[in-house]
PyMOL CGO cylinders between C-alpha atoms (Angstrom):
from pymol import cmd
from pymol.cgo import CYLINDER

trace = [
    CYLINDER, 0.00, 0.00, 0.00, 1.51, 3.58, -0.38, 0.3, 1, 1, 1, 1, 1, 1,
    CYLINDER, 1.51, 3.58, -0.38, 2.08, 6.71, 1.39, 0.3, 1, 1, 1, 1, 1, 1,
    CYLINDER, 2.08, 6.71, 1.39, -1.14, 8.35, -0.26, 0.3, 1, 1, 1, 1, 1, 1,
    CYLINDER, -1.14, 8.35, -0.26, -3.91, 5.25, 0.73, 0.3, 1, 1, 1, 1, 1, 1,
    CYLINDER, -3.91, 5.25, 0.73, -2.91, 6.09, 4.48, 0.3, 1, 1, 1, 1, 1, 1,
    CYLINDER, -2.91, 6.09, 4.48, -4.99, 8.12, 6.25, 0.3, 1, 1, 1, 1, 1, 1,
    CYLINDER, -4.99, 8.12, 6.25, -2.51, 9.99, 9.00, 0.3, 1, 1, 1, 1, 1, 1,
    CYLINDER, -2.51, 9.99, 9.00, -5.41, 11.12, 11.11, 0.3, 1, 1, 1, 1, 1, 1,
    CYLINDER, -5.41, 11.12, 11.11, -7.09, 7.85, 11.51, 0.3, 1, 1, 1, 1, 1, 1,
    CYLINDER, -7.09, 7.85, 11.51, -3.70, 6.55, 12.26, 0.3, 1, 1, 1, 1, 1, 1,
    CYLINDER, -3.70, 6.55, 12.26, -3.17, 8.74, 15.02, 0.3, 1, 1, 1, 1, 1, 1,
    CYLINDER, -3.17, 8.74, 15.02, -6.44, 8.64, 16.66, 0.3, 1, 1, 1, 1, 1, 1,
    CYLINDER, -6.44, 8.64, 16.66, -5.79, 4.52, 16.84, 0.3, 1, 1, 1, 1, 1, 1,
    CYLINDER, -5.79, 4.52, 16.84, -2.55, 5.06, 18.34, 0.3, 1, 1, 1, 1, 1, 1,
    CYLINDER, -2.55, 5.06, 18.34, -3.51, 7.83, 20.71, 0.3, 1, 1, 1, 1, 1, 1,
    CYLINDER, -3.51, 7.83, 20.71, -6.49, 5.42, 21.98, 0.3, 1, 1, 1, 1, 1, 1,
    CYLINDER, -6.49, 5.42, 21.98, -4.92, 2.36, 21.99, 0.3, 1, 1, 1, 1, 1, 1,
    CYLINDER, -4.92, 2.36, 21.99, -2.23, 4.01, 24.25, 0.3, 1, 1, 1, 1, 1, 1,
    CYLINDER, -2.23, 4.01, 24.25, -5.31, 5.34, 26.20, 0.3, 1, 1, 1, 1, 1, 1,
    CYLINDER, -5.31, 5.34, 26.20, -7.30, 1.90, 26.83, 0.3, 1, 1, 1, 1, 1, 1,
    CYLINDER, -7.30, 1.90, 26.83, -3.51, 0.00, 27.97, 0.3, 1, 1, 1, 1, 1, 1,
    CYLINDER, -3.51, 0.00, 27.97, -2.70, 3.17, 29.94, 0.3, 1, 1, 1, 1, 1, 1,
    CYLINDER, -2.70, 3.17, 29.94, -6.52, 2.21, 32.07, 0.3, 1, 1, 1, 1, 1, 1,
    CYLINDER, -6.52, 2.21, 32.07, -6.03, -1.44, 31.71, 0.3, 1, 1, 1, 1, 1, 1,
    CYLINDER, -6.03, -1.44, 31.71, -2.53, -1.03, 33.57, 0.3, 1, 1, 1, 1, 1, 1,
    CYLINDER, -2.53, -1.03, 33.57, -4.08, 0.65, 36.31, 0.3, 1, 1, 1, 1, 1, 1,
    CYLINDER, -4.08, 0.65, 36.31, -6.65, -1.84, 36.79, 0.3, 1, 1, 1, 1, 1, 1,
    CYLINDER, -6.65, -1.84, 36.79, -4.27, -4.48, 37.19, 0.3, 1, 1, 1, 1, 1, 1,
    CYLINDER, -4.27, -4.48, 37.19, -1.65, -1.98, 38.77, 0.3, 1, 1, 1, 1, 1, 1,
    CYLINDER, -1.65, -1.98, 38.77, -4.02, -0.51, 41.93, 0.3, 1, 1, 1, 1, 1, 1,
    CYLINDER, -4.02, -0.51, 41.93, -4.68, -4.18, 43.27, 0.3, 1, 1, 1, 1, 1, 1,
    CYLINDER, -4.68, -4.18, 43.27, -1.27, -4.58, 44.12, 0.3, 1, 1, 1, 1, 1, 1,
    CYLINDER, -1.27, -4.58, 44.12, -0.81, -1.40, 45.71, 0.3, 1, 1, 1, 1, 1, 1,
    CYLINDER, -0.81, -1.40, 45.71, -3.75, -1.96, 48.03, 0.3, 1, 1, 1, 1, 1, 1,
    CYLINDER, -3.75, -1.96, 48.03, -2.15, -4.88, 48.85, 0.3, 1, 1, 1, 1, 1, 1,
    CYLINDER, -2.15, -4.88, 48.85, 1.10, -3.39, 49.82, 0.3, 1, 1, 1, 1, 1, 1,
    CYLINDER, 1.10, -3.39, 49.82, -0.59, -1.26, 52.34, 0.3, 1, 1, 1, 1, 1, 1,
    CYLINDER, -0.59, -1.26, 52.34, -1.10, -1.90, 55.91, 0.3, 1, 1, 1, 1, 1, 1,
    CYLINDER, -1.10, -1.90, 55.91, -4.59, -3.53, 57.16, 0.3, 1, 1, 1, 1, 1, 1,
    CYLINDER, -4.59, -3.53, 57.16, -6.76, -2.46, 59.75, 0.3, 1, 1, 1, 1, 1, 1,
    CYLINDER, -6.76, -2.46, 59.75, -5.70, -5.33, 61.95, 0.3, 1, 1, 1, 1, 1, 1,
    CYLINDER, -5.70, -5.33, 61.95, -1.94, -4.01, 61.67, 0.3, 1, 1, 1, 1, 1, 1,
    CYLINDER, -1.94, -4.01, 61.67, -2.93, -0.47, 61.94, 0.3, 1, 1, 1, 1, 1, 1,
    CYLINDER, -2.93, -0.47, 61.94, -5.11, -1.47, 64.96, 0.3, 1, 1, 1, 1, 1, 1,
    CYLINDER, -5.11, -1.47, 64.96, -1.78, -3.19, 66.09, 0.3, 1, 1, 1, 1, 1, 1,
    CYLINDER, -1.78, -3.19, 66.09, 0.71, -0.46, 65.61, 0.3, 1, 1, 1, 1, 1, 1,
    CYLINDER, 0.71, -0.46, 65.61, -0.25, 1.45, 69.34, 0.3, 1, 1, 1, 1, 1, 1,
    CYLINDER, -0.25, 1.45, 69.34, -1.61, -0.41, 72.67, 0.3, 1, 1, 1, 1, 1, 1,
    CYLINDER, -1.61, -0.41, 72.67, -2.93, 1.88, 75.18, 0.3, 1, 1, 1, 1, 1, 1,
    CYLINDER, -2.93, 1.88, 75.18, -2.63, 0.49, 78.52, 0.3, 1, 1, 1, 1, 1, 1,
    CYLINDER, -2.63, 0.49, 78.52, -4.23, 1.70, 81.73, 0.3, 1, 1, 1, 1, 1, 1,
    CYLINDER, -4.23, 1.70, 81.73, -2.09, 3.02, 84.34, 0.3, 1, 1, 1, 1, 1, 1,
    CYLINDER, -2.09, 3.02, 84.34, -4.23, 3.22, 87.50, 0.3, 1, 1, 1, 1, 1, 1,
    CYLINDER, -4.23, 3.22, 87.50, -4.50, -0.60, 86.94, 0.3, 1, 1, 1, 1, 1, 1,
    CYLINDER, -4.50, -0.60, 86.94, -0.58, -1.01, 88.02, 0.3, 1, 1, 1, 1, 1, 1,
    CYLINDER, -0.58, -1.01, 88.02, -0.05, -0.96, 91.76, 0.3, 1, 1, 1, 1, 1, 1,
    CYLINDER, -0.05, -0.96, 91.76, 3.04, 0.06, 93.02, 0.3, 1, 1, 1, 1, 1, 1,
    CYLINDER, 3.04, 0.06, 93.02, 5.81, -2.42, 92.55, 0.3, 1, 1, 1, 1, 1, 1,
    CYLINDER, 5.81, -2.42, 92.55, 3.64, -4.30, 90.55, 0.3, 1, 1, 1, 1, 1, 1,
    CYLINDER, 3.64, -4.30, 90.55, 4.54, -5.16, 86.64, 0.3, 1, 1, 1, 1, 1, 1,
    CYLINDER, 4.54, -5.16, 86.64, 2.26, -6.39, 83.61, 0.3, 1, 1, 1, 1, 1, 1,
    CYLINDER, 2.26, -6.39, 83.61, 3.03, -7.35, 80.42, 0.3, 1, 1, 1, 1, 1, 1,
    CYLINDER, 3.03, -7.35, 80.42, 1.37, -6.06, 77.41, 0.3, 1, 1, 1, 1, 1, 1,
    CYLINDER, 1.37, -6.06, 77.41, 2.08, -7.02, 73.41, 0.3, 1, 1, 1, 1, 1, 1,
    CYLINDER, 2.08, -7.02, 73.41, 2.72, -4.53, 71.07, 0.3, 1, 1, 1, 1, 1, 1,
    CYLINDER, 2.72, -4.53, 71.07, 3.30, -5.24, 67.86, 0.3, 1, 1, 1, 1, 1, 1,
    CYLINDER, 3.30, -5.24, 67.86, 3.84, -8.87, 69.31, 0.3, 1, 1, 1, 1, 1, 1,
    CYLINDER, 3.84, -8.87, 69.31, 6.59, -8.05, 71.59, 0.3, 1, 1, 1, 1, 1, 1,
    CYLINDER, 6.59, -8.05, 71.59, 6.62, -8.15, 75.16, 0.3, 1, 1, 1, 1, 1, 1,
    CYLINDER, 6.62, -8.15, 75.16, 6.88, -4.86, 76.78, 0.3, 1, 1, 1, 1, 1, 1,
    CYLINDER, 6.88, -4.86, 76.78, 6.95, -4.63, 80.45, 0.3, 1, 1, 1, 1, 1, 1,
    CYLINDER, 6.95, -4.63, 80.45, 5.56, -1.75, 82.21, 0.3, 1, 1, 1, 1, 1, 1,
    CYLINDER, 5.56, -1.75, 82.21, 6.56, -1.27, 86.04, 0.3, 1, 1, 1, 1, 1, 1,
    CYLINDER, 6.56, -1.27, 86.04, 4.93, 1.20, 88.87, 0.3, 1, 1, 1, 1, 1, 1,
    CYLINDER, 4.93, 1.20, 88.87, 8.43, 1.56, 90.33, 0.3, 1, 1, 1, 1, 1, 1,
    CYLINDER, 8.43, 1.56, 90.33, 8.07, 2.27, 94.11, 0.3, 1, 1, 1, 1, 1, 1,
    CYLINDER, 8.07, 2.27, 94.11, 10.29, 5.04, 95.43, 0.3, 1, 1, 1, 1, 1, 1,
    CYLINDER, 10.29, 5.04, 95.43, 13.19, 2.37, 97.21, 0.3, 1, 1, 1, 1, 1, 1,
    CYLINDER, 13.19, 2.37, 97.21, 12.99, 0.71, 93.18, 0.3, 1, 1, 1, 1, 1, 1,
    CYLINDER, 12.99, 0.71, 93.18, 14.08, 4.29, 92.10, 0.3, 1, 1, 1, 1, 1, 1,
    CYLINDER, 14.08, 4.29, 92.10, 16.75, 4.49, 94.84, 0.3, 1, 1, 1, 1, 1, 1,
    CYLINDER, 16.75, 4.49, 94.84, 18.38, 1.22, 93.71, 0.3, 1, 1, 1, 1, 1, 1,
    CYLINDER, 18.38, 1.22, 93.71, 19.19, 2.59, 90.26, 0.3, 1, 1, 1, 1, 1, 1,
    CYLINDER, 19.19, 2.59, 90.26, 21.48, 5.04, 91.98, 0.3, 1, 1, 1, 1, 1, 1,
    CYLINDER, 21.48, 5.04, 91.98, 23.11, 2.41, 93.89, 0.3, 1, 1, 1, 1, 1, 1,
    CYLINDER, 23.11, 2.41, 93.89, 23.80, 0.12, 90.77, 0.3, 1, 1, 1, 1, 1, 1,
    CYLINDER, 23.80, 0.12, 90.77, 25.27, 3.09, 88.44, 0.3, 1, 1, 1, 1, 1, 1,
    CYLINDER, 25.27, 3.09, 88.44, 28.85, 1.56, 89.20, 0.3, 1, 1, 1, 1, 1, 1,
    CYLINDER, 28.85, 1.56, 89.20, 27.96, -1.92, 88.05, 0.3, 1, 1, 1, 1, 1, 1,
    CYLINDER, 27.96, -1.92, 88.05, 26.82, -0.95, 84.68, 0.3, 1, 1, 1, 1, 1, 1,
    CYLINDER, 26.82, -0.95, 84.68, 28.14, -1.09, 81.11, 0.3, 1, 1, 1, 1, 1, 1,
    CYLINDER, 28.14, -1.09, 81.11, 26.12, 1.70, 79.34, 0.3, 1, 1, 1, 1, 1, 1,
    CYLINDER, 26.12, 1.70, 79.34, 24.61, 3.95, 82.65, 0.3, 1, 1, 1, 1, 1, 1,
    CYLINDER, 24.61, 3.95, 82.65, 23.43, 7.04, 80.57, 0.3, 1, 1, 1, 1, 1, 1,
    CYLINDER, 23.43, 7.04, 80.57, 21.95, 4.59, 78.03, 0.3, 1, 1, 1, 1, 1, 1,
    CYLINDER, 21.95, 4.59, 78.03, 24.53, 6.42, 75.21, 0.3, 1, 1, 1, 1, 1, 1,
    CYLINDER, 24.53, 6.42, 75.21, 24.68, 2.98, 73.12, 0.3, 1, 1, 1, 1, 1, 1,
    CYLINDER, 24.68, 2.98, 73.12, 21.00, 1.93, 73.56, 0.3, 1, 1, 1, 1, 1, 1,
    CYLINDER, 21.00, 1.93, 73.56, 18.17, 2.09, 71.42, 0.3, 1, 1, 1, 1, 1, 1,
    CYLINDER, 18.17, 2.09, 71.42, 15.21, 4.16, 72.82, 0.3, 1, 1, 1, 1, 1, 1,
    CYLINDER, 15.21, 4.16, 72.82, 13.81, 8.08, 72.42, 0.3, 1, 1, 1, 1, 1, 1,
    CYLINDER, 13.81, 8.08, 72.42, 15.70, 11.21, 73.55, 0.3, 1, 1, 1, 1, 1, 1,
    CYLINDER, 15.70, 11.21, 73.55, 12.96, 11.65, 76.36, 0.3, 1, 1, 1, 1, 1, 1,
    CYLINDER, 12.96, 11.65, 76.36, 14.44, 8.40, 78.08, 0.3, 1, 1, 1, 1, 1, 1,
    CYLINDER, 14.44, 8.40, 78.08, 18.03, 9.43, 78.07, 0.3, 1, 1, 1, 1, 1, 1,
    CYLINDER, 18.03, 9.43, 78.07, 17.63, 9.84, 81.89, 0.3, 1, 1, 1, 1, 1, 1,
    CYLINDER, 17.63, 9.84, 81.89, 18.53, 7.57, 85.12, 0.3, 1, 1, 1, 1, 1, 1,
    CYLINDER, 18.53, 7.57, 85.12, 15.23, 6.60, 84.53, 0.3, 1, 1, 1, 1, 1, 1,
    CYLINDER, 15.23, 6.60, 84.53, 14.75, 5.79, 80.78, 0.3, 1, 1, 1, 1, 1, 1,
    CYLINDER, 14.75, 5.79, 80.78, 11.28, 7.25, 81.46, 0.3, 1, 1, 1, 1, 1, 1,
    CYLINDER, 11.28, 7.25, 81.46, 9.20, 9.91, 80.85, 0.3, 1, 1, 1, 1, 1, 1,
    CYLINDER, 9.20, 9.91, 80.85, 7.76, 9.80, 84.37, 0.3, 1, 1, 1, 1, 1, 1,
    CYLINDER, 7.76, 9.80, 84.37, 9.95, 8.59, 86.96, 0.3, 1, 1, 1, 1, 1, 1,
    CYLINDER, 9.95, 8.59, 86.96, 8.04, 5.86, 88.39, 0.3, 1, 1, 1, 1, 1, 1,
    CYLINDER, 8.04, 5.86, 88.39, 6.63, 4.01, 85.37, 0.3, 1, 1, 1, 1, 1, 1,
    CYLINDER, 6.63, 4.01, 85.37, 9.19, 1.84, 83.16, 0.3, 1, 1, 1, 1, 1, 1,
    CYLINDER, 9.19, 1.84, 83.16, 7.84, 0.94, 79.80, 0.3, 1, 1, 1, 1, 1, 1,
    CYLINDER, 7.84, 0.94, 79.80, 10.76, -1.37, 78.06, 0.3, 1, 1, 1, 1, 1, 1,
    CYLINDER, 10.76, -1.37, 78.06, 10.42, -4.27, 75.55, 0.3, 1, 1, 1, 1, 1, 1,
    CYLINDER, 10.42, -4.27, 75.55, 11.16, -6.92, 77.57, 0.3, 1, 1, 1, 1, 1, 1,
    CYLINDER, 11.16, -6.92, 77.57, 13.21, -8.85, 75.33, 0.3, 1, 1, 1, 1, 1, 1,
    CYLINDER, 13.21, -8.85, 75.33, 17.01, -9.54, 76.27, 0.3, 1, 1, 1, 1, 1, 1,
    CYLINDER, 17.01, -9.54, 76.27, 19.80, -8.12, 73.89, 0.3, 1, 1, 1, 1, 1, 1,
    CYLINDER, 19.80, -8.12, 73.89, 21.37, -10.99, 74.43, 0.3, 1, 1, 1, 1, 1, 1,
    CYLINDER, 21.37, -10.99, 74.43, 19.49, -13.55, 71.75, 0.3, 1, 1, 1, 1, 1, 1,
    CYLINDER, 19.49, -13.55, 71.75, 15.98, -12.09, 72.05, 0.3, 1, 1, 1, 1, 1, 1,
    CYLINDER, 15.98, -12.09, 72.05, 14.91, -14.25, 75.52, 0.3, 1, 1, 1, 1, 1, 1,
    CYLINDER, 14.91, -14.25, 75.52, 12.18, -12.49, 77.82, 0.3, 1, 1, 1, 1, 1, 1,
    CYLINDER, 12.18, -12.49, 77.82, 13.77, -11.80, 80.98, 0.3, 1, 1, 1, 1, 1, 1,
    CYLINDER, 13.77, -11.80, 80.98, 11.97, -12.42, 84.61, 0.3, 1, 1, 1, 1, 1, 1,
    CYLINDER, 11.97, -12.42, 84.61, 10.96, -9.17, 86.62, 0.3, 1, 1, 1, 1, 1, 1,
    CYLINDER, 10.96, -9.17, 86.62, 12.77, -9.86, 89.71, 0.3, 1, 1, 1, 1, 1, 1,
    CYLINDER, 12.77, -9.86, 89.71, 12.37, -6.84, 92.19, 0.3, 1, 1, 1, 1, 1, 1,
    CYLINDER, 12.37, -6.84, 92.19, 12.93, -8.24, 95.30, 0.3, 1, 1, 1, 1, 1, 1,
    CYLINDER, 12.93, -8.24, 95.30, 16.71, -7.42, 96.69, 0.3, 1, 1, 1, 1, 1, 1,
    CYLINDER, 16.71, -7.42, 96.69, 19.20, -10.92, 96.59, 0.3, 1, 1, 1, 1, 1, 1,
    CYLINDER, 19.20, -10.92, 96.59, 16.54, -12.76, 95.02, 0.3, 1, 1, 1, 1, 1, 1,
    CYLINDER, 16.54, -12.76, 95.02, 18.54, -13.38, 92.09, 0.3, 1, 1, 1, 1, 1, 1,
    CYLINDER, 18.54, -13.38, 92.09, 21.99, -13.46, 94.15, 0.3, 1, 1, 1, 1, 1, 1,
    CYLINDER, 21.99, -13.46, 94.15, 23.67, -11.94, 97.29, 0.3, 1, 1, 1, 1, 1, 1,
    CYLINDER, 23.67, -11.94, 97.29, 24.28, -7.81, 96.50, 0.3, 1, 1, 1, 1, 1, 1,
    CYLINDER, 24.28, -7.81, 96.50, 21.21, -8.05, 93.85, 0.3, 1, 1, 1, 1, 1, 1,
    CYLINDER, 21.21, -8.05, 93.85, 19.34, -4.95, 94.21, 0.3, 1, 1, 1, 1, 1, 1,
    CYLINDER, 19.34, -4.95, 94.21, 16.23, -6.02, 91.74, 0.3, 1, 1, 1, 1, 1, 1,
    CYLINDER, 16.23, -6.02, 91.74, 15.90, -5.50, 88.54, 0.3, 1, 1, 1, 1, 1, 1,
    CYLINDER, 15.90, -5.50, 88.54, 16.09, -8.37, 85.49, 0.3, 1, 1, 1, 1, 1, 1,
    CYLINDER, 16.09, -8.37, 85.49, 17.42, -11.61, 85.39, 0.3, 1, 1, 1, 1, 1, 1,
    CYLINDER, 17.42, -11.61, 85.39, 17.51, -13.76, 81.97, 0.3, 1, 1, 1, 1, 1, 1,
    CYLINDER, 17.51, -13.76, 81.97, 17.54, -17.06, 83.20, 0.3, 1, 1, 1, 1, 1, 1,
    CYLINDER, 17.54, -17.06, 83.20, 19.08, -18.68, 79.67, 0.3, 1, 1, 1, 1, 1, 1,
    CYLINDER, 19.08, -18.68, 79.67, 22.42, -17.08, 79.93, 0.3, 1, 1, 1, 1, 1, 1,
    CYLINDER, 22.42, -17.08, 79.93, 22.37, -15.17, 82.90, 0.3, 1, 1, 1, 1, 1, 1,
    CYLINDER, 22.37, -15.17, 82.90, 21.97, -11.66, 81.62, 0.3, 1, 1, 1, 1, 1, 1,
    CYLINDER, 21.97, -11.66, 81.62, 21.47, -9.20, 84.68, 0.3, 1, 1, 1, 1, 1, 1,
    CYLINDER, 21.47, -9.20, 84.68, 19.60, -5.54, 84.18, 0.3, 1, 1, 1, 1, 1, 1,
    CYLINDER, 19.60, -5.54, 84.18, 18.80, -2.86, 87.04, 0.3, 1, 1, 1, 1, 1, 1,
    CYLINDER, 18.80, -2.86, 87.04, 14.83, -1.65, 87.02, 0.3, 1, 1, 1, 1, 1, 1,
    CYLINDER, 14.83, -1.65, 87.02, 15.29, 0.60, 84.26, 0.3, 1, 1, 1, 1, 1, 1,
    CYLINDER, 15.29, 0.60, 84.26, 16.33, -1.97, 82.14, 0.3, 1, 1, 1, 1, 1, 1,
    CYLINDER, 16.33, -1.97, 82.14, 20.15, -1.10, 82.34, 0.3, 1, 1, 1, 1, 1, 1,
    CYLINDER, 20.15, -1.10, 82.34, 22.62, -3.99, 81.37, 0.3, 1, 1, 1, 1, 1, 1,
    CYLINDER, 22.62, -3.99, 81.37, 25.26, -4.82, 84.40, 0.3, 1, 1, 1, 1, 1, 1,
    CYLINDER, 25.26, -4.82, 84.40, 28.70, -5.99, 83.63, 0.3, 1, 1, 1, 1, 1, 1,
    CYLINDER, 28.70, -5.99, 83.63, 30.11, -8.83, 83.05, 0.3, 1, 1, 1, 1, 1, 1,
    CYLINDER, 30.11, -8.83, 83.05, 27.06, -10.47, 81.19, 0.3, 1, 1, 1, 1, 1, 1,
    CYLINDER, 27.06, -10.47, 81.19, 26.23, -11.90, 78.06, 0.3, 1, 1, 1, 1, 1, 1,
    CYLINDER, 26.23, -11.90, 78.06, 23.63, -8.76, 77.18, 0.3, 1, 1, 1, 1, 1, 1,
    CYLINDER, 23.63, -8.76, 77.18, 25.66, -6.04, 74.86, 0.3, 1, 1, 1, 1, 1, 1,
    CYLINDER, 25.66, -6.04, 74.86, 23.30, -3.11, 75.28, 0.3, 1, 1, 1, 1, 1, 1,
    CYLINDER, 23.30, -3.11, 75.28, 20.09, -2.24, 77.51, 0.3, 1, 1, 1, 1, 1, 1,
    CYLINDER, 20.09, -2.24, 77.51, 16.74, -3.02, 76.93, 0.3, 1, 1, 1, 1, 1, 1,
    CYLINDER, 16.74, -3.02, 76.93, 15.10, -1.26, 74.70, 0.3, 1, 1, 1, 1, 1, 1,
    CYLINDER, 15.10, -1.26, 74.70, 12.85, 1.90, 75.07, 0.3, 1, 1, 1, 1, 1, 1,
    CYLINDER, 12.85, 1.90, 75.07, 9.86, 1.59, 72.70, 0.3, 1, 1, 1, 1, 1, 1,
    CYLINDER, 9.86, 1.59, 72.70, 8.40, 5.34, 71.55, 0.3, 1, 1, 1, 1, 1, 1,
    CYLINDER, 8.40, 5.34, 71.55, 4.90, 6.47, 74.11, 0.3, 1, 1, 1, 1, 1, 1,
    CYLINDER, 4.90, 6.47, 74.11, 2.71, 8.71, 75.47, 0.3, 1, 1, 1, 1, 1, 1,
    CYLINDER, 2.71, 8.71, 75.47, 1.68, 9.60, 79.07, 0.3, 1, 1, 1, 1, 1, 1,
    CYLINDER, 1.68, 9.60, 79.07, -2.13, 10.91, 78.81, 0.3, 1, 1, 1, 1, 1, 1,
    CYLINDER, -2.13, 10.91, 78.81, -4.86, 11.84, 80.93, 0.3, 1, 1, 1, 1, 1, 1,
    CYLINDER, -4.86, 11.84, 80.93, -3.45, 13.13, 83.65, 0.3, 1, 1, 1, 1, 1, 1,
    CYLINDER, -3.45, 13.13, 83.65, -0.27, 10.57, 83.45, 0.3, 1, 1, 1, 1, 1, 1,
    CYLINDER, -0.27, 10.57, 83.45, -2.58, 7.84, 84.09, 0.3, 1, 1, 1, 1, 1, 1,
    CYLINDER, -2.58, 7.84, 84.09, -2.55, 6.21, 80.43, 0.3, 1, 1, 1, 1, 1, 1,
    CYLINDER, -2.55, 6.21, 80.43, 0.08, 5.21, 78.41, 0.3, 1, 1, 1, 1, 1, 1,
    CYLINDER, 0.08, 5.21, 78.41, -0.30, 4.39, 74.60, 0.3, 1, 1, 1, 1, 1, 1,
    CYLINDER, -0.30, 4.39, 74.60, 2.78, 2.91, 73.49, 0.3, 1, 1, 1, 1, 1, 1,
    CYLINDER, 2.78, 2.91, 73.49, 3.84, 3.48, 69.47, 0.3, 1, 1, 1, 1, 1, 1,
    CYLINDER, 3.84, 3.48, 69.47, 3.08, 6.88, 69.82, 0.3, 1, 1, 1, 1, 1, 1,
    CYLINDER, 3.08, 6.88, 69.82, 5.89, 9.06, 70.32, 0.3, 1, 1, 1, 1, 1, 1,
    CYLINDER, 5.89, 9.06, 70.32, 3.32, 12.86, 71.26, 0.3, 1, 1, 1, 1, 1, 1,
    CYLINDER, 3.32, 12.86, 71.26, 4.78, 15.16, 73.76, 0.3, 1, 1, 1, 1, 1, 1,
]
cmd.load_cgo(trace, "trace")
C-alpha cells in the first residue's frame, strides 16, 4: 500500500487510543497490588496499645504485646528508684549512650515519668524475655532487683540497664509512648509530647 492510501489522522487517533485503553487497563491491574502493599486495619489497629495506668499498683509489673513483643511496664516504688542510683557503678552503658530508645528516656530513669518503666522486655542478648525480679538478693547476694535472663544469665537494674560482666551487649530497649490523661494512660507506638 503507499504513502497516499494512508490516512494519517485515523492513524493517530488509533494510536492515541490504543495508548489510552492500555494506559486504564494497567491501572486496573496496577491498583490491586498497591492496596495490597498497604497496611490492614488489623496491623494499623496493632501499631499502638494503650494500657491503663491506675491498673498497676506500686511495685507491681504487667506485660502487654505490642506489635507482638513483650513490653513490660513497672509502677516503680520510690526504694525501686533508689536502687538505680546504687547500681550506676555496676553498669556497662549507665546514661543509656549505646542503647536504642527516644531522647525523652536518656535519663537515670529511661522514662518519661519517673516511676513508670515501659521497656520491651526482650534480652539483647538472643531475644529471651527476661523475669521481673524486684525483690533485693533474690537473684543473688548484692542483687538490688531488677532483670534476670535465666538462659544465659543476663542481669539488668529496674530501668532496664545492662550490668557488667554479662552476656547482654546493650540495655533493653525503650519503645516510643505517650503519658495521657493526667499521666494515668500510656499508649505505646506513639511518640506525642
Amino acid at each position: 500500500m503507499s504513502e497516499q492510501g494512508v490516512d494519517k489522522g485515523r492513524r493517530r487517533f488509533l494510536t492515541a487510543a490504543t495508548t489510552a485503553v492500555g494506559a486504564v487497563g494497567a491501572g486496573f491491574v496496577a491498583v490491586p497490588f498497591i492496596k495490597n502493599m498497604m497496611p490492614s486495619e488489623a496491623v494499623k489497629a496493632a501499631s499502638t496499645t494503650e494500657v491503663d495506668l491506675s491498673k498497676v499498683e506500686p511495685g507491681m509489673q504487667v506485660m502487654v504485646l505490642w506489635q507482638g513483643k513483650p513490653v513490660a511496664i513497672v509502677n516503680r516504688t520510690p526504694a525501686m528508684l533508689a536502687s538505680l542510683k546504687k547500681v550506676t557503678n555496676t553498669l556497662v552503658d549507665p546514661n543509656s549512650d549505646q542503647s536504642e530508645q527516644p531522647e525523652y528516656a536518656k535519663n537515670e530513669w529511661r522514662s518519661r515519668k519517673p516511676e513508670y518503666l515501659v521497656m520491651l522486655s526482650i534480652c539483647t542478648h538472643l531475644g529471651c524475655v527476661p523475669l521481673y525480679k524486684p525483690e533485693q538478693g533474690s537473684v543473688e547476694p548484692g542483687w538490688a532487683g531488677g532483670y534476670f535472663c535465666p538462659c544465659h544469665g543476663s542481669k539488668y537494674d529496674l530501668a532496664g540497664r545492662v550490668l557488667k560482666n554479662v552476656p547482654a551487649p546493650l540495655n533493653m530497649t525503650i519503645p516510643p509512648y505517650a503519658l495521657f490523661e493526667g499521666d494515668k494512660k500510656v499508649l505505646i507506638g506513639k511518640d506525642v509530647a
